[in-house]
C-alpha positions in Angstrom: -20.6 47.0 -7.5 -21.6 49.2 -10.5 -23.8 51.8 -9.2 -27.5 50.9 -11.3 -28.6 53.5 -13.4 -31.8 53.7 -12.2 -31.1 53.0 -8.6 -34.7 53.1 -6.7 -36.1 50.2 -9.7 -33.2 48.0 -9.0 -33.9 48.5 -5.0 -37.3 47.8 -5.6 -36.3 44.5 -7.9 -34.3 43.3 -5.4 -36.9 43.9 -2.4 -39.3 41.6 -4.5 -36.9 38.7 -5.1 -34.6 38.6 -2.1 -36.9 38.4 1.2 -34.0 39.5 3.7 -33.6 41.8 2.4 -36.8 43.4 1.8 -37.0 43.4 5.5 -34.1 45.6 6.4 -35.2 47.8 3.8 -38.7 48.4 5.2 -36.8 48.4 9.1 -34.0 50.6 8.3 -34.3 51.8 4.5 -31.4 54.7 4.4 -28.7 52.1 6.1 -29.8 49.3 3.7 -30.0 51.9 0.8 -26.2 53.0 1.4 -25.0 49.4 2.3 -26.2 47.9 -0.8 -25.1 51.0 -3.5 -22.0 52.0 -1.1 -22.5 55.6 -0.7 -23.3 58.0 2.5 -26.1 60.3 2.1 -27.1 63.7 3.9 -28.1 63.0 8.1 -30.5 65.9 7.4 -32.2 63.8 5.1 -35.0 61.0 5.7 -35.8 58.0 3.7 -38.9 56.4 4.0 -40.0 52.8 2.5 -43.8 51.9 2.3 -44.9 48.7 1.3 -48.5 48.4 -0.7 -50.4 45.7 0.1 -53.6 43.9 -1.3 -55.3 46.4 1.5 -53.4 49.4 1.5 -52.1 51.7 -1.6 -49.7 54.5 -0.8 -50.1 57.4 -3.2 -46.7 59.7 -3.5 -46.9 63.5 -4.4 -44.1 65.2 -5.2 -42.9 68.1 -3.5 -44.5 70.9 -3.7 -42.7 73.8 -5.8 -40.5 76.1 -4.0 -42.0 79.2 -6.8 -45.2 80.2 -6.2 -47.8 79.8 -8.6 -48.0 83.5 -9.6 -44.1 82.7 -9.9 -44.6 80.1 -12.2 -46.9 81.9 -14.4 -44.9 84.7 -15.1 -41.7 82.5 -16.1 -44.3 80.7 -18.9 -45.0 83.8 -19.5 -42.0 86.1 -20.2 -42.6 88.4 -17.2 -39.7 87.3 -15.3 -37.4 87.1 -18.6 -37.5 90.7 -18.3 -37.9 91.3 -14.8 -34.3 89.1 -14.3 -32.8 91.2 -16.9 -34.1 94.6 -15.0 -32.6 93.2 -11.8 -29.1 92.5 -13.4 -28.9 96.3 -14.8 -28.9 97.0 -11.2 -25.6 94.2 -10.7 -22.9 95.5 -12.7 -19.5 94.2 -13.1 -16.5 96.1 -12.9 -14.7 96.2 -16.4 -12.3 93.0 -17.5 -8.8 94.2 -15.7 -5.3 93.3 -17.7 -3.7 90.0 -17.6 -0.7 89.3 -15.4 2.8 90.0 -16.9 3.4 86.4 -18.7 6.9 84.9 -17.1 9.6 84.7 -19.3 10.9 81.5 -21.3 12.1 78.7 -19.2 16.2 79.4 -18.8 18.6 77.1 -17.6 19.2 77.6 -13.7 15.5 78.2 -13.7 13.8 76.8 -10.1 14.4 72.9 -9.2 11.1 70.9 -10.0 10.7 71.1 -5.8 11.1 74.4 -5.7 8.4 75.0 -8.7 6.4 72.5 -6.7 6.2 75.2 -3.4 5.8 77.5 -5.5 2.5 76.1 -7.2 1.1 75.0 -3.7 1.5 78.5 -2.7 -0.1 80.3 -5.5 -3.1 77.4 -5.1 -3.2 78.8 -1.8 -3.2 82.5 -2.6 -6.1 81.7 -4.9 -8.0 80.0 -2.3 -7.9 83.0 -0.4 -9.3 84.8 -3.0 -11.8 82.5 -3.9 -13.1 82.4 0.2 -13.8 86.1 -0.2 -15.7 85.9 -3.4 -17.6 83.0 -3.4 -20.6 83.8 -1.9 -21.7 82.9 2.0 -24.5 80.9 0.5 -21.9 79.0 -1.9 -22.7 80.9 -5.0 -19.7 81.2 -7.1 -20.6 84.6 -9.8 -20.0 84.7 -13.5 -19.7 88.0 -15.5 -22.4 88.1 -18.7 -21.3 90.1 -21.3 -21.3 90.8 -24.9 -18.5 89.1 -26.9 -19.1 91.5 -30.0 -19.1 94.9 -28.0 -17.0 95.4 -25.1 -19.2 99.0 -24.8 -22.0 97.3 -23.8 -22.6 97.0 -19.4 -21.4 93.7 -17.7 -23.7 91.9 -15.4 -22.9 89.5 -12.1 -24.9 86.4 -12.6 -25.5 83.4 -10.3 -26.9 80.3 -11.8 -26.2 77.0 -10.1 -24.5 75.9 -13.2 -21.6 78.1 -12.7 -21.2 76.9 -8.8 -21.1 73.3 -10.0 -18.7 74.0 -13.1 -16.4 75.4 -10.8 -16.8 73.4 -7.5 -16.0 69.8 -9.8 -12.4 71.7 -10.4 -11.8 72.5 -7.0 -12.6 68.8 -6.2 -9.3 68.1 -6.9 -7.5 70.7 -4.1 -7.2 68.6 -0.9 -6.4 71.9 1.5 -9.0 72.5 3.9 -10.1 75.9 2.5 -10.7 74.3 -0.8 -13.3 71.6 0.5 -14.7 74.3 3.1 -15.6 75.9 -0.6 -17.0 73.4 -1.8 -19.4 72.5 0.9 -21.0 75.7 0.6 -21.4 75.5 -3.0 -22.6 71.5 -1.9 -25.4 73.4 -0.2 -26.2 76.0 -2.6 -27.0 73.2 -5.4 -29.2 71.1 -2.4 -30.8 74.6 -2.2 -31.5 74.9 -5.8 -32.0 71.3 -7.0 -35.9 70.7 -8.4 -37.5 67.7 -8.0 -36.9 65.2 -9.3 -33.2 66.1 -9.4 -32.9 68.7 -12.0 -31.6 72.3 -12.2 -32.0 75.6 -14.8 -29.6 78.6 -15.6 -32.0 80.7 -15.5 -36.0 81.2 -13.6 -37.2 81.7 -17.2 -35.2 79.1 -19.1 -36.6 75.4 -19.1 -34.2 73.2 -17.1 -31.6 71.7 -18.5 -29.1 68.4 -19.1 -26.3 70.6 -18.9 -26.9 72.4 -15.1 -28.5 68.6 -14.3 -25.6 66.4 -15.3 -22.8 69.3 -13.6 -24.6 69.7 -10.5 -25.9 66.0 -10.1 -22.1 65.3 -10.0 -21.4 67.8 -7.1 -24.2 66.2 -5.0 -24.2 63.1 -5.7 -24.7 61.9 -2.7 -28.2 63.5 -2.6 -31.1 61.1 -2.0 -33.0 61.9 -5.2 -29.6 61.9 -7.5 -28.5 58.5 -5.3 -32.0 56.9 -6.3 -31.8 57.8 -9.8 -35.0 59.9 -9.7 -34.1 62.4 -12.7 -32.5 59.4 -14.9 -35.7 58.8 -16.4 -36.4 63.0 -17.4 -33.0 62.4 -18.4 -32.6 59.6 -20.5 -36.2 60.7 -22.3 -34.4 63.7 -23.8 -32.6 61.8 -26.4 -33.1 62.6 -29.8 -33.6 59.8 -32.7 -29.3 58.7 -32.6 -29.2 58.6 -28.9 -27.4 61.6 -28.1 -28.9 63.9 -25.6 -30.5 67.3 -26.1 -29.6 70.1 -23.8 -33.0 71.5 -22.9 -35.8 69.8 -21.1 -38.4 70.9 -22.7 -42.3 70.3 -20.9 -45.7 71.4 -20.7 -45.9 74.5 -18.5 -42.7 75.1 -18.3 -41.0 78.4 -20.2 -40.3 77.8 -23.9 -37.9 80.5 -25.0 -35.6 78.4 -26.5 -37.5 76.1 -29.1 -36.9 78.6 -32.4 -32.9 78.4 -31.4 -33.0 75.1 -29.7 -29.8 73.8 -31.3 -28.5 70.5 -30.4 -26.2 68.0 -29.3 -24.1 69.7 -28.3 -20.6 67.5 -27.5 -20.0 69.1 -24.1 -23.3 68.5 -22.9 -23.2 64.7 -24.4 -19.7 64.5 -22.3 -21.4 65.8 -18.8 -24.4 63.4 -19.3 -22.3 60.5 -20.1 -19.8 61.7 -17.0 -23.1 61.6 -14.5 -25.1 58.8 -15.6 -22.4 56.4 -16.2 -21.1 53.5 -18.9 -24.5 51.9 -19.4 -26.3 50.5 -22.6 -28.5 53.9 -22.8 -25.5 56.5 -23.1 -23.4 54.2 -25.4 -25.2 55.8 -28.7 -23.9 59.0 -26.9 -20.7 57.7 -26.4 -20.3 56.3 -29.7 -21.5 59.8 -31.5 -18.5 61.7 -29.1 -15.9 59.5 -30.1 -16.4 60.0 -34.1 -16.8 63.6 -33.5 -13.4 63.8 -31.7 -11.8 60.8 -33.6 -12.5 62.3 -37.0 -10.9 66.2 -35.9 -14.5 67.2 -36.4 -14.5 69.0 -32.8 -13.9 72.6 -33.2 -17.1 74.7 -34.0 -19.2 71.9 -32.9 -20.5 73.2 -29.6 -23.0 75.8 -29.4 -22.2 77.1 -25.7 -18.2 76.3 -25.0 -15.7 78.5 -26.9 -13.1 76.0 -28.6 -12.4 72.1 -29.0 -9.8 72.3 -25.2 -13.5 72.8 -23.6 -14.7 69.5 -25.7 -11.4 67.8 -24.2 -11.9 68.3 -21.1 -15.0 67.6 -20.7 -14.2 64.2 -22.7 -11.6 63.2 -19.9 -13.6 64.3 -17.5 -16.3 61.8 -18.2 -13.9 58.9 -19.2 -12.6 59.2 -15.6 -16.2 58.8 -13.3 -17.8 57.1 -15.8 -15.4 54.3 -16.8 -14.9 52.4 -18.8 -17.3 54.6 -21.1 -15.3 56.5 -23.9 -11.9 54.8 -23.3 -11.2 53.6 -26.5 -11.0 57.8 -27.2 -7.7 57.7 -24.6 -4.5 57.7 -27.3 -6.7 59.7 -29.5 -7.9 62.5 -27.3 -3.9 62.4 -26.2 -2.8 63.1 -29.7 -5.5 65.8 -30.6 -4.7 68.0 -27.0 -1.0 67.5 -27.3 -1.3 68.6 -30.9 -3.0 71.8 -29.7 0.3 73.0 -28.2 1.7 76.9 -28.9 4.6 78.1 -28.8 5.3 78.9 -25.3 4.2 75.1 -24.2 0.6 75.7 -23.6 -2.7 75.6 -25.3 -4.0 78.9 -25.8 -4.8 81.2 -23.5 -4.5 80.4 -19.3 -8.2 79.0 -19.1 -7.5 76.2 -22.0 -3.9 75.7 -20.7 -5.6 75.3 -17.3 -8.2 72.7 -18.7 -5.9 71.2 -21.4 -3.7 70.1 -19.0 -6.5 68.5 -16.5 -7.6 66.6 -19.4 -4.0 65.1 -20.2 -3.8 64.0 -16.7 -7.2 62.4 -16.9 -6.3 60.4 -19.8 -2.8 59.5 -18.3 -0.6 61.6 -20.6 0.7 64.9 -18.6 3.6 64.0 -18.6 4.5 64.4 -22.3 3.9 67.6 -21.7 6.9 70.1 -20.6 5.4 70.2 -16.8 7.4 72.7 -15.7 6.9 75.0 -18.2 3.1 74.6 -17.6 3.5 75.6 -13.8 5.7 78.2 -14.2 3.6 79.6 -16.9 0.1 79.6 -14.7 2.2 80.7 -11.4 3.2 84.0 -13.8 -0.4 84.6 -14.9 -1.9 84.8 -11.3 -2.7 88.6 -10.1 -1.3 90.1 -7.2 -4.5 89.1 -5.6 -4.5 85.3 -6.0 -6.9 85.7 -9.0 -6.6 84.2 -12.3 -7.7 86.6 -15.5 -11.4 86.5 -16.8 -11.5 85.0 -19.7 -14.8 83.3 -21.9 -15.1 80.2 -20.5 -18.6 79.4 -21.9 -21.5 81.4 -23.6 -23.7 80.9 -27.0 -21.7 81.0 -29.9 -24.2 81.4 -32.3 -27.3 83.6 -31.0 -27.4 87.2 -31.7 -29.6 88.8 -29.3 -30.6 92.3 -31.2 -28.2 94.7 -30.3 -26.3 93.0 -27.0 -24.1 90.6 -29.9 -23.5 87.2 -29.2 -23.5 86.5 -24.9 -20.3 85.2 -23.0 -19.9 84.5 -19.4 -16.9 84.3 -17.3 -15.3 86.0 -14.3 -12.0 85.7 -12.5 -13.0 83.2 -10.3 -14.0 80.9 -13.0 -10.5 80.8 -13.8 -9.2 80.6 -10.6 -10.7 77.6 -9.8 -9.3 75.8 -13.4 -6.3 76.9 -12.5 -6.0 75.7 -9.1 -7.1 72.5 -10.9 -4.2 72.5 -12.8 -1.6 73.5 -10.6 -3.1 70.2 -8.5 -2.1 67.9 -11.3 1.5 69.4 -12.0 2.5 69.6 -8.5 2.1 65.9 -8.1 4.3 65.3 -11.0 6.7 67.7 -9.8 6.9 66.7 -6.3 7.6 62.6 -7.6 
């Protein structure tokens, strides 16, 4: 069955036509809920089904805030904009360190596609090890903030659930036990972030946002209020006059530092929305707007916040995967346009791209018409001694100047890492065939 979009109005459709079930609903509603939409939600959560009679009305309230209301003041306010940024002066990151010494050209007699294979699992492995110790207890992963224009100016450790979720849908794909030991931290760090009614922000003094919503939504989605649809509606009322939805969620009382640069639709964002909420008739004017963009070669420069048309890609093939069959007309085209991408040494740019270029081919089916071995041997060369990747941008506002700190860029070595580790996933199981 197609999971509904809005799944608590379908349940509650169904209740009023279908008697039965009604019944089990009201006896046992969180066995009925994940019998009838085939999913497992959290033990630790409870689910609770009143009905209202002619006699009885149930009024719901929505959880209570986890910020205080002095807490909530100063974020409308702009008092803690700038007491988050003096907090982060006091976090500093260490300065960028050199790549890895590339590998040389492929040669003949190089390793046996087996060989490459152990190879890969055990630099996945050597990265996992690294990720384990910087990953935080709580499942934090860290980005580095910095300034793209001056390399002078202090780098910051940041936090946002945003960054977990960006990096914990890579690891996804890893199957060793340290991998999904990870990710069930991180699972817990988004649960411990998540605002009702399903909705996350980058920041305490930035509105939320479609972009942290639609990444961490797919990293819990087995969370109650994601599995009952309860932010589709926020969601879905952010579209602007064509359909295609605008990254910030923009309400009454809630911080509104981003209206004079609000810039959007953005194609990445579209992608993730359209990759969470699913093939239905509301995200097709989404889909439809992504698929001239791409079809046309219109992709690069179009995205305020990811640095070049590879982040577009992937987040593209992403989306046509857990949201089929939405966007798969796009499949020999978005082929073509990443394939045509290619550089000289067989990849797509620098290692991040590379990483995510060639997650994207294998989402659309086509990795392997690229040279797979080259691709491994290339992201097993660029690891550090370590099991890190190099920091590289990996997303940031392309646009905004911000006085004297240039335009922002965020990114860390463990951002990498886990794209990598992606990767390396997809070419092993080519190579090992």
């Amino acid at each position: 069955m197609k999971k509904p979009l809005n799944a608590a109005k379908f349940l509650v459709a169904k209740a009023a036509s279908d008697g039965p079930f009604r019944q089990r609903l009201l006896a046992k509603p969180k066995e009925t809920i994940e019998t009838e939409l085939g999913v497992t939600m959290a033990d630790s959560h409870e689910i609770r089904v009143h009905e209202n009679t002619d006699t009885v009305t149930h009024l719901v309230l929505p959880p209570q805030s986890r910020r205080s209301e002095e807490e909530r003041e100063a974020a409308r306010t702009g008092v803690a904009s700038l007491e988050y940024l003096r907090k982060t002066m006091h976090d500093p990151a260490p300065d960028i360190r050199p790549p890895a010494e590339q590998p040389a050209t492929v040669q003949a007699g190089s390793p046996a596609p087996a060989a490459l294979a152990a190879a890969g699992r055990e630099s996945i492995r050597r990265g996992l090890a690294f990720l384990d110790s910087v990953v935080d207890e709580n499942g934090a992963w860290h980005c580095i903030r910095f300034s793209t224009a001056d390399p002078d100016i202090p780098r910051h450790f940041e936090r946002p659930a945003f960054v977990s979720a960006f990096c914990a849908l890579a690891l996804e794909s890893c199957g060793e036990a340290r991998a999904r030991a990870i990710c069930s931290r991180t699972r817990q760090y988004l649960v411990d972030t998540i605002e009702y009614p399903g909705l996350w922000r980058y920041y305490r003094h930035l509105p939320r946002d479609l972009d942290s919503s639609s990444l961490c939504s797919l990293v819990i989605v087995n969370h109650p209020w994601i599995v009952l649809g309860r932010n589709v509606p926020r969601m879905l009322a952010n579209r602007d006059e064509q359909g295609r939805f605008l990254t910030w969620l923009l309400e009454e009382g809630e911080p509104d530092v981003v209206s004079r640069f609000r810039i959007e639709a953005d194609p990445v964002v579209n992608a993730n929305v359209i990759a969470c909420l699913g093939d239905h008739p509301e995200t097709r004017e989404a889909q439809a707007w992504l698929t001239d963009l791409i079809a046309e070669g219109r992709v690069e420069g179009s995205s305020k916040w990811y640095p070049d048309a590879v982040a577009t890609y992937y987040a593209t093939a992403r989306a046509m995967v857990r949201a089929r069959p939405a966007l798969e007309g796009l499949r020999p085209v978005l082929a073509d346009a990443i394939l045509g991408l290619r550089d000289g040494e067989e990849g797509f740019g620098n290692i991040l791209s590379t990483a995510q270029a060639v997650s994207a081919l294998d989402d659309i089916g086509c990795l392997e018409k690229a040279n797979v071995k080259r691709l491994a041997e290339r992201l097993i060369g660029s690891q550090h001694e370590d099991g890190s990747w190099p920091e590289l941008l990996a997303f940031g506002d392309q646009t905004l100047r911000w006085g004297t700190v240039g335009q922002i860029g965020h990114g860390s070595e463990s951002m990498t890492t886990a794209f990598c580790i992606e990767a390396l996933e997809r070419l092993i199981e080519i190579l090992a065939a």
